[in-house]
C-alpha positions as CSV (number, residue, x, y, z in Angstrom):
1,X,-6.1,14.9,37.6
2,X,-8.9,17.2,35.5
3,X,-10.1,20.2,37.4
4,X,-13.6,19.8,38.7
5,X,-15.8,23.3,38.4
6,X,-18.7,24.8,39.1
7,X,-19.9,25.5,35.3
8,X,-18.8,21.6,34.6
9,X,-20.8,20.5,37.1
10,X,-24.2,22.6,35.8
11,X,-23.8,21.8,32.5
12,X,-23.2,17.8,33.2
13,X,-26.2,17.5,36.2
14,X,-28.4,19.2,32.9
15,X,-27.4,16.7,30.7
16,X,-28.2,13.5,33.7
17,X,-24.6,13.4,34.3
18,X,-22.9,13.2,37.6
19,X,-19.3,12.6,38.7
20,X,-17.6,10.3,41.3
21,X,-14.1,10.4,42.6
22,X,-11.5,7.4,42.0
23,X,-10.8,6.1,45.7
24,X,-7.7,5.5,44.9
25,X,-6.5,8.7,43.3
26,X,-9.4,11.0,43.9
27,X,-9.8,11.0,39.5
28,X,-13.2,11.7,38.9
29,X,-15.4,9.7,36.6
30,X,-18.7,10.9,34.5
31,X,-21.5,8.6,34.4
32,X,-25.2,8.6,32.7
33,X,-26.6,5.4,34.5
34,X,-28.9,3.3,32.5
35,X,-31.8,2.4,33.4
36,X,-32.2,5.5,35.9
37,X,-33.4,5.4,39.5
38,X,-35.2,8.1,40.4
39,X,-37.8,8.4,43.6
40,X,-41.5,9.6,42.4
41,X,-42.2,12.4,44.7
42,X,-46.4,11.7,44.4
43,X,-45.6,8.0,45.5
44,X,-43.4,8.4,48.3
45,X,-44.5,7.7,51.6
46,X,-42.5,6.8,54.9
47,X,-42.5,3.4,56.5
48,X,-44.4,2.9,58.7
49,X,-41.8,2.6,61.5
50,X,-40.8,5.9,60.7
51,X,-43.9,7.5,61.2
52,X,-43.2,7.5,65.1
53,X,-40.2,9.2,65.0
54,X,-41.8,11.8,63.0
55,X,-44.7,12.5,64.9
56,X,-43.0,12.6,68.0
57,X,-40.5,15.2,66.4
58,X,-37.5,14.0,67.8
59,X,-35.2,15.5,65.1
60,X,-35.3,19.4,64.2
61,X,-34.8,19.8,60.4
62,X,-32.2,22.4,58.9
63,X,-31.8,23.4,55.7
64,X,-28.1,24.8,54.7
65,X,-26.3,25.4,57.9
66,X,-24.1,23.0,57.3
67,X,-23.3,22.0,54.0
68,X,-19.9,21.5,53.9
69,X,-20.2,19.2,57.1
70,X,-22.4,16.9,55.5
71,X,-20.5,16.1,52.9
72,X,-17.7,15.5,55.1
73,X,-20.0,13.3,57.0
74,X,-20.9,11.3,53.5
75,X,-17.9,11.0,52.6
76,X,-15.8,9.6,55.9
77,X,-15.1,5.8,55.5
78,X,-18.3,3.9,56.6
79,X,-18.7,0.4,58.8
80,X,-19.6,-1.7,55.8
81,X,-17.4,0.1,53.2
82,X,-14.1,1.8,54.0
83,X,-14.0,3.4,50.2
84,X,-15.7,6.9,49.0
85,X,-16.3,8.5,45.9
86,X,-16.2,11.7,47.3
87,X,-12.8,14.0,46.9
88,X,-11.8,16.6,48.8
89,X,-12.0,18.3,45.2
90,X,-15.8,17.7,44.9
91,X,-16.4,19.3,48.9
92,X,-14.5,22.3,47.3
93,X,-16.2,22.6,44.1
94,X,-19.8,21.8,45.6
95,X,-19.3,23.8,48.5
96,X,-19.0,26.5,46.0
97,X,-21.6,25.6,44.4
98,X,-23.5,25.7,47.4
99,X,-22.6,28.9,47.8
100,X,-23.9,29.8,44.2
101,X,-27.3,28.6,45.4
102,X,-27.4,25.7,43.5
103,X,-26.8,22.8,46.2
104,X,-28.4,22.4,49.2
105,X,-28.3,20.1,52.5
106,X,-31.2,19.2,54.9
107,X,-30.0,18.4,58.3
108,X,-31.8,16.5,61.1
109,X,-30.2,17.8,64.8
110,X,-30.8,16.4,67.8
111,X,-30.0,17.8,71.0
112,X,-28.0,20.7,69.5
113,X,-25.9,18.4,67.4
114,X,-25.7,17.2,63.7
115,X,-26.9,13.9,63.9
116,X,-27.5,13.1,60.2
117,X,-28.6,14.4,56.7
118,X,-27.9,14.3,52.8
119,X,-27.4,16.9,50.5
120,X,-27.6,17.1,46.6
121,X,-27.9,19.9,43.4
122,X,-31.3,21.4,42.9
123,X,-31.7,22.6,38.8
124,X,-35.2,23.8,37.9
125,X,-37.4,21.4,39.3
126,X,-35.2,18.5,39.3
127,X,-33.0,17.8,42.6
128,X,-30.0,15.2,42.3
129,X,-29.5,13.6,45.5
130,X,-25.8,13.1,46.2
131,X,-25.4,11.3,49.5
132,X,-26.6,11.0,52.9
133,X,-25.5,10.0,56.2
134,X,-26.1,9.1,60.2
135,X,-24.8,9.6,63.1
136,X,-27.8,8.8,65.0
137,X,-30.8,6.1,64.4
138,X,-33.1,7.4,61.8
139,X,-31.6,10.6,61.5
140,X,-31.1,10.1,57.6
141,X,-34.5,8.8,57.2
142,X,-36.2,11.7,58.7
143,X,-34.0,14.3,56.7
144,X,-35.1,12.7,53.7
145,X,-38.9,12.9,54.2
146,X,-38.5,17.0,55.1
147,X,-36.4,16.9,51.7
148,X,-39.4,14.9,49.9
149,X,-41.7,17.2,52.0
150,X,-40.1,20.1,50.5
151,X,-39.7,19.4,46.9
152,X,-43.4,18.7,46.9
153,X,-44.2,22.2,48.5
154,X,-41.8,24.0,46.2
155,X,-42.8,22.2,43.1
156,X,-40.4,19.7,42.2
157,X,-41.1,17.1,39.8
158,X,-38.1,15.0,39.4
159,X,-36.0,13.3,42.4
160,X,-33.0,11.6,40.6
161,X,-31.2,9.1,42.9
162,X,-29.0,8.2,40.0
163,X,-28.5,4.6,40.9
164,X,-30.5,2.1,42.3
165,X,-29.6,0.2,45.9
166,X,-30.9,-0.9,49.2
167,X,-30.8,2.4,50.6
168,X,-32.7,4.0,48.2
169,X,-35.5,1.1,47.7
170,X,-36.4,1.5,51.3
171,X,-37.3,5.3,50.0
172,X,-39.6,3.9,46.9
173,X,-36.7,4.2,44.2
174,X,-37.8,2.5,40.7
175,X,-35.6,2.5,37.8
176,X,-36.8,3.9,34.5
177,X,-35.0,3.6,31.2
178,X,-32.3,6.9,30.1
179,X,-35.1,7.7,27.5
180,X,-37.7,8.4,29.6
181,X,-35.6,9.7,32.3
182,X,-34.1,12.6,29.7
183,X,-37.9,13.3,29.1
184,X,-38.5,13.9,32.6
185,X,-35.2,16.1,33.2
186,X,-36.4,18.3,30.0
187,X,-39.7,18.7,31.9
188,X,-38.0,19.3,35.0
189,X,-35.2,21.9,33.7
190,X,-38.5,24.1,32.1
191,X,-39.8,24.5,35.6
192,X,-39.3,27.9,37.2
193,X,-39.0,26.9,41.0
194,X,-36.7,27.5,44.0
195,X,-35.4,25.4,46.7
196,X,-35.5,28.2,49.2
């Protein structure tokens, strides 16, 4: 099995690739998907069932307490999908690279607990969402509009979901073709913003 690292990992997410673990045998896999789904951050807006919820401020939002428990959380079997693509080698590697400042988790607690969030890798203004996860209804959901909140206010112009699905759609995901998706990372990588 190839040894996953930090510099790997920077130098692939720069070039719009990302790795997932084999199942099986915890191998990981480089992909570039084409077409590209990415989430346009001046589009985005939260259904309307979620506005509620966020109003009434039900979950408090975190950012990086918990990394390495959230992608624990993402990657524990699920009720529709027993597999995962993510290793115990990649919670190693990106907890590192959490550490390094480059990824980053927003959390939504309730009631003192973790009851759901996503985390991803944040280069220049482009952040790579990884995975998310709930506990608790909704929980995802609002973590994700604090992390769209956020970009926004920090000046990020590129949310890269990688590949298009349900999940995603419900978020305003479109695909774009690899072209113009490399024209938007180049964009993105010039930008001179922060996370934090």
């Amino acid at each position: 099995m190839s040894e996953l690292t930090i510099d790997m990992l920077l130098y692939a997410y720069a070039r719009g690739i990302f790795p997932m673990a084999d199942d099986r045998n915890g191998e990981i896999h480089w992909y570039s998907a084409d077409p590209r789904a990415i989430i346009p951050l001046d589009t985005y807006r939260p259904q309307r069932s979620l506005r509620p919820i966020i109003n009434k401020n039900i979950f408090e939002i975190r950012i990086n307490t918990r990394f390495e428990e959230v992608m624990r959380h993402c990657a524990a079997p699920r009720v529709s999908d027993a597999n995962t693509w993510i290793s115990e080698q990649m919670i190693q590697v990106y907890t590192q690279l959490h550490k390094n400042g480059y990824a980053h988790s927003v959390e939504a607690w309730y009631d003192g607990q973790l009851a759901g969030g996503l985390y991803g890798v944040a280069l220049g203004g482009a952040f790579f969402g990884e995975s998310m996860f709930t506990l608790r209804s909704n929980a995802s959901k609002v973590a994700f509009h604090y992390l769209v909140q956020h970009l926004i206010k920090q000046g990020f112009v590129l949310l890269d979901t990688q590949f298009i699905n349900d999940n995603v759609l419900r978020y305003g995901a479109v695909e774009i073709p690899a072209t113009e998706y490399h024209q938007q990372l180049e964009i993105a990588l010039a930008q001179s913003v922060s996370f934090i």
